[in-house]
Residue frames as a rotation matrix with the C-alpha (Angstrom) as fourth column:
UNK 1
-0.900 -0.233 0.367 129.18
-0.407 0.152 -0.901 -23.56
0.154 -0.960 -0.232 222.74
UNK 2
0.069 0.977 0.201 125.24
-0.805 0.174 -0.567 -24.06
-0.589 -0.123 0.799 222.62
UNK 3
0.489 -0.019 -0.872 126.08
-0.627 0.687 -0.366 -27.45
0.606 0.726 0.324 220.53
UNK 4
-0.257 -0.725 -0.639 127.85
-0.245 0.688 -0.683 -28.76
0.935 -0.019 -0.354 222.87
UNK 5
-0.676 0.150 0.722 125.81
-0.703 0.162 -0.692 -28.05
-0.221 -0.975 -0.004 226.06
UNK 6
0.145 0.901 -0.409 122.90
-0.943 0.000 -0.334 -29.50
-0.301 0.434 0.849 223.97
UNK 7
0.434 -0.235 -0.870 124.77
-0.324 0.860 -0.394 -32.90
0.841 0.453 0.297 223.21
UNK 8
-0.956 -0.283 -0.075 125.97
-0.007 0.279 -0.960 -32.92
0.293 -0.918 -0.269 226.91
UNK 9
-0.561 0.795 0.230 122.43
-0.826 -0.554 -0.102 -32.86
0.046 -0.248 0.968 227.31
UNK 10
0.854 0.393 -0.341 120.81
-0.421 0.907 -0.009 -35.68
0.306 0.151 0.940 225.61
UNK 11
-0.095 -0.950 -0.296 123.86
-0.517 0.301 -0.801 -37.17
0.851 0.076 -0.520 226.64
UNK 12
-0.969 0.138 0.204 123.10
-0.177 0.186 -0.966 -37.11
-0.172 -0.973 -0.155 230.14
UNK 13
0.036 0.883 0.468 119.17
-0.670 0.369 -0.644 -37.81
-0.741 -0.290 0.605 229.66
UNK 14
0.585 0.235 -0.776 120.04
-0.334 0.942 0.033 -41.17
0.739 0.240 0.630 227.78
UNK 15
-0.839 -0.485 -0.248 122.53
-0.112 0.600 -0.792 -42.08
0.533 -0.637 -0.557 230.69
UNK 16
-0.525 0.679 0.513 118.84
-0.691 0.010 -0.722 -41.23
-0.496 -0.734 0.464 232.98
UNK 17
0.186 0.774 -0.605 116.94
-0.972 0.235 0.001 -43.37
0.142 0.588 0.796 230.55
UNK 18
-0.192 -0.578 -0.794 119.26
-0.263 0.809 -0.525 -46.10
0.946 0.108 -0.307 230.53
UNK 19
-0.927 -0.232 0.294 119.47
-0.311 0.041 -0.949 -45.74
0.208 -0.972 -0.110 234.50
UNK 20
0.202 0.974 0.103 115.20
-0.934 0.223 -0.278 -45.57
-0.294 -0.040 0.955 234.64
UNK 21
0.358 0.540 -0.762 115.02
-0.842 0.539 -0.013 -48.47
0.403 0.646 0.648 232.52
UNK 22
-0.398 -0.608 -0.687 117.65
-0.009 0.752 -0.660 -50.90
0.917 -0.256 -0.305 233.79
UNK 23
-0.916 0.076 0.393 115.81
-0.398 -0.286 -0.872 -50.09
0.046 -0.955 0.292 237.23
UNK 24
0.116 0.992 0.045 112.62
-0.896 0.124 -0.425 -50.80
-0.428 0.009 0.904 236.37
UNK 25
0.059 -0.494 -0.867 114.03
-0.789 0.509 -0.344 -54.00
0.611 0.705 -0.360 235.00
UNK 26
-0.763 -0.645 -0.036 115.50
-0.399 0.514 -0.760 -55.22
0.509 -0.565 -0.649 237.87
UNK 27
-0.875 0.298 0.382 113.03
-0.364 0.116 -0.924 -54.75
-0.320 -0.947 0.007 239.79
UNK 28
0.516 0.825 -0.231 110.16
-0.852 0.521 -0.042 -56.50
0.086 0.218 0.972 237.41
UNK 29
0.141 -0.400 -0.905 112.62
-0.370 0.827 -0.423 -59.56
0.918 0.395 -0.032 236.97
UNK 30
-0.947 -0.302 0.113 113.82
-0.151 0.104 -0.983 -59.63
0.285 -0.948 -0.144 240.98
UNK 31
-0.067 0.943 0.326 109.32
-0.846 0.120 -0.520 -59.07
-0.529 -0.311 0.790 242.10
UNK 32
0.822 0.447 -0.353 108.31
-0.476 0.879 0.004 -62.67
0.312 0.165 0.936 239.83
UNK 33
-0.410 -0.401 -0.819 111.71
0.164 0.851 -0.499 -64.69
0.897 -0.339 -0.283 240.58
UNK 34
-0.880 0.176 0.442 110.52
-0.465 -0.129 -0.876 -63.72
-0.097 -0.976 0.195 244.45
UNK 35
0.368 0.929 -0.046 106.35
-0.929 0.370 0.019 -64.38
0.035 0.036 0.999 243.11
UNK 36
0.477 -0.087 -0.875 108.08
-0.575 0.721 -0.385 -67.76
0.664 0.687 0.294 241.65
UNK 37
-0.635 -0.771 0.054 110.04
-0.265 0.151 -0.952 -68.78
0.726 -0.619 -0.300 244.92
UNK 38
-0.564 0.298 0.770 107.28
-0.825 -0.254 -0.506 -68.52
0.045 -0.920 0.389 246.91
UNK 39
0.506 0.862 -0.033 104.98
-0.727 0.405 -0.554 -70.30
-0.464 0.305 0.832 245.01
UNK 40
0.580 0.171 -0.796 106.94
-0.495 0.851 -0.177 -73.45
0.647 0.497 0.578 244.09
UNK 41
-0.304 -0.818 -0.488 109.49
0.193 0.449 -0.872 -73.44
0.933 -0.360 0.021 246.92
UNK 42
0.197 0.300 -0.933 107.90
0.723 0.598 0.345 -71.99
0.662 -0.743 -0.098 249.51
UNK 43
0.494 -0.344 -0.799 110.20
0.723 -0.348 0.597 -69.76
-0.483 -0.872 0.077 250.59
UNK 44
0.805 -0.197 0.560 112.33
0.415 -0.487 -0.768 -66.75
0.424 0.851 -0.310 248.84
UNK 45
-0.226 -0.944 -0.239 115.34
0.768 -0.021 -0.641 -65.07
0.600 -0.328 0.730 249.53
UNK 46
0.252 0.118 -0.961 114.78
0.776 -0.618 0.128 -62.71
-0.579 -0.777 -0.247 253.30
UNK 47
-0.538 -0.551 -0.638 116.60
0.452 -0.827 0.334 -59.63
-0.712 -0.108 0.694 251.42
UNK 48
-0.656 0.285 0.699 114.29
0.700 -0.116 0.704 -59.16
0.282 0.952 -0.123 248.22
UNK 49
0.244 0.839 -0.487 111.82
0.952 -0.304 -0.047 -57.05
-0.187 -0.452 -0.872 250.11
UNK 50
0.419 -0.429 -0.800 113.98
0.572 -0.559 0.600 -54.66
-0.705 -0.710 0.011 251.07
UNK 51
-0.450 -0.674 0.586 115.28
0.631 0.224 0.742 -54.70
-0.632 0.704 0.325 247.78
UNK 52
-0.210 0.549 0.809 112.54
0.830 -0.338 0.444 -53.83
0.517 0.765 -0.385 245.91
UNK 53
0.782 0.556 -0.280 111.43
0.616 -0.758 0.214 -51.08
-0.093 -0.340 -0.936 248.11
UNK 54
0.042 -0.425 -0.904 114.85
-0.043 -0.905 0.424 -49.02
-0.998 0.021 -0.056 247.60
UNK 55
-0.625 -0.033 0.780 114.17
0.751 0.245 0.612 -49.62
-0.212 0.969 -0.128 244.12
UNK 56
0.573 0.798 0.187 111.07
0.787 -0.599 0.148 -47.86
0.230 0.062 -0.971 244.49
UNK 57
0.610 -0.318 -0.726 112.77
0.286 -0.766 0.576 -45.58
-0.739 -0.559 -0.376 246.29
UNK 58
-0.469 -0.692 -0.549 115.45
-0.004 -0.619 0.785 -44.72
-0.883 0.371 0.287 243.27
UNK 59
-0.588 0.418 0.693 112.87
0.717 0.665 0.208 -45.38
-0.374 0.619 -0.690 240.96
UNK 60
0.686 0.720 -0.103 110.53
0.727 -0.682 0.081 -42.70
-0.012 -0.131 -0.991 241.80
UNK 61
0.381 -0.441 -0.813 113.55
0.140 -0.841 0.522 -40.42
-0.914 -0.312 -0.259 242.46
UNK 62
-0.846 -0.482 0.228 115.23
0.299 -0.075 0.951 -40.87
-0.441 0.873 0.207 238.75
UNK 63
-0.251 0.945 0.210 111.92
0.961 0.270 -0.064 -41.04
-0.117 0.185 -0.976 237.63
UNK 64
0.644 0.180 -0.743 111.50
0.504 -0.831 0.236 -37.35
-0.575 -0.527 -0.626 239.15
UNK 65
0.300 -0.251 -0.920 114.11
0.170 -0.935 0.311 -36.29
-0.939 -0.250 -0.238 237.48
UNK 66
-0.711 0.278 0.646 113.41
0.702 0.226 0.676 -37.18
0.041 0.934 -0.356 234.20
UNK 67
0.388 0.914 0.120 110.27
0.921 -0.390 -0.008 -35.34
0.040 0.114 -0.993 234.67
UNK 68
0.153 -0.321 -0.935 112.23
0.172 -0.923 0.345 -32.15
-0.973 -0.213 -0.086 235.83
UNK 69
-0.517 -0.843 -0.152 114.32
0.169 -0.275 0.946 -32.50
-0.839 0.463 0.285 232.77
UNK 70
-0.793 0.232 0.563 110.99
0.586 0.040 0.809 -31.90
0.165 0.972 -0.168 230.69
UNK 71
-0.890 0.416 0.189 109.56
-0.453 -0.855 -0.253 -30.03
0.056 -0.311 0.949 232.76
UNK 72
-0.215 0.776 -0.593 106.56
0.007 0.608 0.794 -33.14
0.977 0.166 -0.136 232.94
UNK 73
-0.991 0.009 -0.137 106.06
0.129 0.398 -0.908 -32.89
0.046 -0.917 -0.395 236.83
UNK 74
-0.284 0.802 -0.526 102.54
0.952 0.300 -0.057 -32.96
0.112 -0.517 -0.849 238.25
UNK 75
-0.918 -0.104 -0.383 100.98
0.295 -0.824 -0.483 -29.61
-0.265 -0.556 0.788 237.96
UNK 76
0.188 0.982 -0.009 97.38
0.915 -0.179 -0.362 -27.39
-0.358 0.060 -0.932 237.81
UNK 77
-0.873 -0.474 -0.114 97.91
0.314 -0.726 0.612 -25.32
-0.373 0.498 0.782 234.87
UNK 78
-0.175 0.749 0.639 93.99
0.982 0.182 0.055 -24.81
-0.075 0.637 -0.767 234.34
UNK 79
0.815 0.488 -0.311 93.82
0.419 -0.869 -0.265 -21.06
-0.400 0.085 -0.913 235.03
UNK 80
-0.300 -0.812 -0.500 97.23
0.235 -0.571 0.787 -20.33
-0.924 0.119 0.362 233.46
UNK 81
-0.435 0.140 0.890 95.96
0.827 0.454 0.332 -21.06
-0.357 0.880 -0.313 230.11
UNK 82
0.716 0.662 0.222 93.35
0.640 -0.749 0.172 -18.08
0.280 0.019 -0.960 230.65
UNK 83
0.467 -0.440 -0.767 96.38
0.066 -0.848 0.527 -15.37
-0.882 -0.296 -0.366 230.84
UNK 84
0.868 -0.259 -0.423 98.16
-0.490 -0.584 -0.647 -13.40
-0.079 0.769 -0.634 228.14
UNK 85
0.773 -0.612 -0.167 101.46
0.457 0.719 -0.523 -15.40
0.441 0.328 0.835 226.82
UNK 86
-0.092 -0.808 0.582 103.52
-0.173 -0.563 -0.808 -12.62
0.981 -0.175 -0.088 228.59
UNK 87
0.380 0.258 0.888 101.98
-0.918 -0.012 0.397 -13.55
0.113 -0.966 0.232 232.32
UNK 88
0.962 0.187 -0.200 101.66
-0.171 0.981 0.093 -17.14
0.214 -0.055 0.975 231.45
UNK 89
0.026 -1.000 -0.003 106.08
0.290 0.011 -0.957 -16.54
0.957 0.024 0.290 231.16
UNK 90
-0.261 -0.443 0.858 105.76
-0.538 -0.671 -0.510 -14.81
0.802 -0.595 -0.063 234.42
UNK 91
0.439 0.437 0.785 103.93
-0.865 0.441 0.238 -16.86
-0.242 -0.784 0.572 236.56
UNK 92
0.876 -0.277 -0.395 106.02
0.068 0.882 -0.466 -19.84
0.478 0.381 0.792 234.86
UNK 93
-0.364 -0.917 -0.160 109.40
0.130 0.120 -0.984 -18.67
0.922 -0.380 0.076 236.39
UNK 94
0.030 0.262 0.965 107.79
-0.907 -0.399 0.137 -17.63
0.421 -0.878 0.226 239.32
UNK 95
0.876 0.280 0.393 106.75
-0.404 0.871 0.279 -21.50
-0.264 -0.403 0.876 239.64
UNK 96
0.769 -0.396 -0.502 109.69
0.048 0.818 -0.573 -22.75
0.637 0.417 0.648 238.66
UNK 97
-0.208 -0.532 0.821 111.82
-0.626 -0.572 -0.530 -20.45
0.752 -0.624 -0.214 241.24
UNK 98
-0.060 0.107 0.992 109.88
-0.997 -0.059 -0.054 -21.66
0.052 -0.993 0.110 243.90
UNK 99
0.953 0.057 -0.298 109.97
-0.126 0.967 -0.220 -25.43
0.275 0.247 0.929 242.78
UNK 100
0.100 -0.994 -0.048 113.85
0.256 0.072 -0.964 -24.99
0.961 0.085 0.262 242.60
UNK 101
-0.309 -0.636 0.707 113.82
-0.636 -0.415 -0.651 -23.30
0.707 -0.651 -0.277 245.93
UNK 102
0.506 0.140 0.851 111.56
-0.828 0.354 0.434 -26.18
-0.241 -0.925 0.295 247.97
UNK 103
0.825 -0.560 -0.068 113.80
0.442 0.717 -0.540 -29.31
0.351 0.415 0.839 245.72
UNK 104
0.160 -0.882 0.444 116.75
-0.260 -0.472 -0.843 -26.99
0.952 0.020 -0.305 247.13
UNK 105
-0.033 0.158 0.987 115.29
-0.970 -0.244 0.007 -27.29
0.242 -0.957 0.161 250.37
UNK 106
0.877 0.480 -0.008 114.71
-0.475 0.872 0.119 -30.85
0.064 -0.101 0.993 250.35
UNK 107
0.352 -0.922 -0.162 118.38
0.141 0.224 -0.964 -31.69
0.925 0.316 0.209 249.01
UNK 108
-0.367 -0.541 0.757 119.50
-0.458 -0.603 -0.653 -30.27
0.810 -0.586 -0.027 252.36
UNK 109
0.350 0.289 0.891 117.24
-0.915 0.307 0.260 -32.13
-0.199 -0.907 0.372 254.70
UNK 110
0.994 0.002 -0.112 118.07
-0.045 0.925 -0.377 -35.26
0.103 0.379 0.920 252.97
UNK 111
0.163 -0.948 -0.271 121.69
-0.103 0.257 -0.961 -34.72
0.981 0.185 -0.056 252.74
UNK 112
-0.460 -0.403 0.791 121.78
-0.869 0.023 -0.493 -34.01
0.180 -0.915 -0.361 256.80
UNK 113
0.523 0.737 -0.427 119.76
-0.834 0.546 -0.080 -37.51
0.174 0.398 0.900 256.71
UNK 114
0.791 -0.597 -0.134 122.13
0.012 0.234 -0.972 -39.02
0.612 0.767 0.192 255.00
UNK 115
-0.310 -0.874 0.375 124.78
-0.564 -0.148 -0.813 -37.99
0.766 -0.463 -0.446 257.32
UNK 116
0.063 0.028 0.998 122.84
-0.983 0.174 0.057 -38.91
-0.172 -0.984 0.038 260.50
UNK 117
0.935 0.191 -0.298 122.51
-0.298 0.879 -0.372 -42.28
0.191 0.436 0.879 258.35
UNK 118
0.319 -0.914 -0.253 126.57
-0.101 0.232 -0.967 -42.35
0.942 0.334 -0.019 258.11
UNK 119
-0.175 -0.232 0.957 126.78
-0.853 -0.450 -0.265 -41.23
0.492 -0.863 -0.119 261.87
UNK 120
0.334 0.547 0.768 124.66
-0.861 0.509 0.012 -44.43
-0.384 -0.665 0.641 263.20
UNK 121
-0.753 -0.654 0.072 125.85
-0.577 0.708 0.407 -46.56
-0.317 0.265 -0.911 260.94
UNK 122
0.214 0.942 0.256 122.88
-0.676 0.333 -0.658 -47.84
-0.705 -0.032 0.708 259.65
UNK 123
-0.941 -0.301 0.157 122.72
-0.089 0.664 0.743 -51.17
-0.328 0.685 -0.651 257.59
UNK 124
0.160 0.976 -0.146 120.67
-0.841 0.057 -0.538 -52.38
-0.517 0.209 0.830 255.04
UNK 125
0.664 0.141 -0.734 120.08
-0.622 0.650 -0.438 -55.27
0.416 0.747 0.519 253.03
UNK 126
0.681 -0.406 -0.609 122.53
0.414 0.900 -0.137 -57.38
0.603 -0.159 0.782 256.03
UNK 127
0.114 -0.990 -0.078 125.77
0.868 0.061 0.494 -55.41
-0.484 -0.124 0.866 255.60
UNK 128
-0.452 -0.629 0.633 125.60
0.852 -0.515 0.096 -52.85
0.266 0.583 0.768 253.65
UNK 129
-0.920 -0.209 -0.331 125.84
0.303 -0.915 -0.265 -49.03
-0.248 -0.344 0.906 254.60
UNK 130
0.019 0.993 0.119 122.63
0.875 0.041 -0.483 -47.49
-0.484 0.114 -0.867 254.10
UNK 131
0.426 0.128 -0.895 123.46
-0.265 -0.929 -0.259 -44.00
-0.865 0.347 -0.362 252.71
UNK 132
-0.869 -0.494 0.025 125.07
-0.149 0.310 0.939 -46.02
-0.472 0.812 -0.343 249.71
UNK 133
-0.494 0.819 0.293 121.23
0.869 0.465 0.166 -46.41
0.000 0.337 -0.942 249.09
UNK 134
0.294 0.720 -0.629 119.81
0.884 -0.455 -0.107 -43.58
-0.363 -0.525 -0.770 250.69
UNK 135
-0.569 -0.442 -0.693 122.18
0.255 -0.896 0.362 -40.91
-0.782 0.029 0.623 248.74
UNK 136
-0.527 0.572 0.629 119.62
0.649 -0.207 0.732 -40.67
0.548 0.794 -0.262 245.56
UNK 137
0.167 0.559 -0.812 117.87
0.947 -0.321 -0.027 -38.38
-0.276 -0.765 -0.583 247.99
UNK 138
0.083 -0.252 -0.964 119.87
0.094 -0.961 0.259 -35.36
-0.992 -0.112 -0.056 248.43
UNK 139
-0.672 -0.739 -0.043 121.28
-0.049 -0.014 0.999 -35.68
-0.739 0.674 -0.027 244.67
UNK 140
-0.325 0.636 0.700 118.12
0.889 -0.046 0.455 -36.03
0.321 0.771 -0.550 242.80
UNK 141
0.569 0.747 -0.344 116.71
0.781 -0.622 -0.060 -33.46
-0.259 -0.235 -0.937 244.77
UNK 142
-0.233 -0.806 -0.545 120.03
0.079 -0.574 0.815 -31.29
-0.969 0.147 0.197 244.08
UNK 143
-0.859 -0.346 0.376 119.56
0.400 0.003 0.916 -32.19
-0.319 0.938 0.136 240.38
UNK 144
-0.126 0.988 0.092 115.84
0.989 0.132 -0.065 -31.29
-0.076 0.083 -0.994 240.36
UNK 145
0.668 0.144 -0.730 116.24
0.386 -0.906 0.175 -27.83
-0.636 -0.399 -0.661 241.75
UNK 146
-0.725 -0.568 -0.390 119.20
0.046 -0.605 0.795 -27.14
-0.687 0.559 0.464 239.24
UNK 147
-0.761 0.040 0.647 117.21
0.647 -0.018 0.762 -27.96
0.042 0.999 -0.012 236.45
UNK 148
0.256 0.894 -0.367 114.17
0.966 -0.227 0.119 -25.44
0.023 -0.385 -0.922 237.86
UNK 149
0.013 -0.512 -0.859 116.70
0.359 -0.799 0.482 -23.03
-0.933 -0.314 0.174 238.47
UNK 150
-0.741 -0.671 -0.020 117.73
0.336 -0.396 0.855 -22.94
-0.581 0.627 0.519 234.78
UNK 151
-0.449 0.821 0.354 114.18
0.888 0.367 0.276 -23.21
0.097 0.438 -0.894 233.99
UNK 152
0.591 0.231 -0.773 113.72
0.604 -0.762 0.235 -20.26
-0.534 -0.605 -0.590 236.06
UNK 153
-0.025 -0.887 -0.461 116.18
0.191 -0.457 0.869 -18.71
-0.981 -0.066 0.181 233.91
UNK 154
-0.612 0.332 -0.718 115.72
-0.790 -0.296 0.536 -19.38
-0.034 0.895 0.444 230.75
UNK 155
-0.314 0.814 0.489 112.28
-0.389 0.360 -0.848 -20.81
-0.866 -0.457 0.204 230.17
UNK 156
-0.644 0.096 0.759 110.42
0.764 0.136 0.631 -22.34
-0.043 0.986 -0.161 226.86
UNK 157
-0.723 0.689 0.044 108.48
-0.521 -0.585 0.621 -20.17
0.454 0.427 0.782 225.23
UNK 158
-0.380 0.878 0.290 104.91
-0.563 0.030 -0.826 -20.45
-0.734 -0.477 0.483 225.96
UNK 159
0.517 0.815 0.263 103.82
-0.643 0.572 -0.509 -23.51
-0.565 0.094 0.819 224.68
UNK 160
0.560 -0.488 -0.669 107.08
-0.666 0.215 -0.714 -25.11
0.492 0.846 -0.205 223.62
UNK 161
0.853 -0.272 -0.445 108.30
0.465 0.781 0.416 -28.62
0.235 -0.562 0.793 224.66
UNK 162
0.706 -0.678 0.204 111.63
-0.580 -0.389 0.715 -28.70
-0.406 -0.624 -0.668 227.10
UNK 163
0.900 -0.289 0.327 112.78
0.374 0.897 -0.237 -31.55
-0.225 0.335 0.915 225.28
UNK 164
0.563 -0.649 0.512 115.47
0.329 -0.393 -0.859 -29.24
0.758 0.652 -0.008 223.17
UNK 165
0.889 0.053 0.455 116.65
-0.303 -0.678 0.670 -27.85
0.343 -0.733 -0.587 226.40
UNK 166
-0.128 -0.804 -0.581 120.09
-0.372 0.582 -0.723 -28.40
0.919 0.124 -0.373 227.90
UNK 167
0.309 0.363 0.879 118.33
-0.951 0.130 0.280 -29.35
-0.012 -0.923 0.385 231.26
């Protein structure tokens, strides 16, 4: 069974790679044809802004959860280092609990968002629905907090990469 979550793993973090990359793609190739519009024509297409900025927006969120899935987020680990390899495990789930429980929290404000987004109808980019954009919100933040949870569960050892992990 542990072979197979482990290959449903990397499975799913090359579909996020793939997803990261092909994003970050778009949006270098879409930012110069716009630079390149402006600057020999004048003028560029009205919707590219907009564009790029929910890029950013799913950019930073995939982005995020890549990091989850190695456990790479942003953190001040300078006094953990100074504890015994049994604390350092304790105060690790401890953070990871409460990581999972405010990425739990988030998922929820976003998702009622999201609805009020469906409710108003909002558009974006002309015509199109906005929570068809705006759903990377709840769902990364959903996917964040699982992987914390399991982290919170079963942790690496002290000092051992997540990489192997079925996060």
């Amino acid at each position: 069974m542990k072979p197979f979550i482990l290959a449903l793993g990397r499975f799913f973090s090359r579909v996020e790679d793939l997803i990261l990359a092909t994003l970050l793609g778009a949006m270098i190739v879409l930012a110069v044809w716009q630079i390149v519009q402006r600057n020999l024509f004048g003028n560029g297409f009205v919707w590219t802004d907009e564009l790029l900025r929910l890029l950013v927006l799913w950019l930073t969120m995939v982005g995020s959860i890549i990091a989850s899935r190695n456990d790479h987020h942003i953190r001040m680990d300078l006094l953990i280092n100074l504890l015994s390899p049994l604390w350092q495990m304790r105060l690790k789930r401890v953070v990871y609990l409460v990581t999972a429980v405010a990425c739990g929290a988030l998922s929820y404000a976003s998702a009622r968002f999201v609805l009020m987004e469906i409710e108003f109808d909002s558009l974006l980019l002309g015509s199109y629905p906005a929570w068809w954009f705006q759903i990377i919100l709840p769902v990364g933040f959903a996917l964040i907090a699982w992987r914390y949870l399991l982290l919170t569960v079963w942790p690496p050892k002290v000092n051992e990469s997540v990489e192997g992990s079925p996060c």
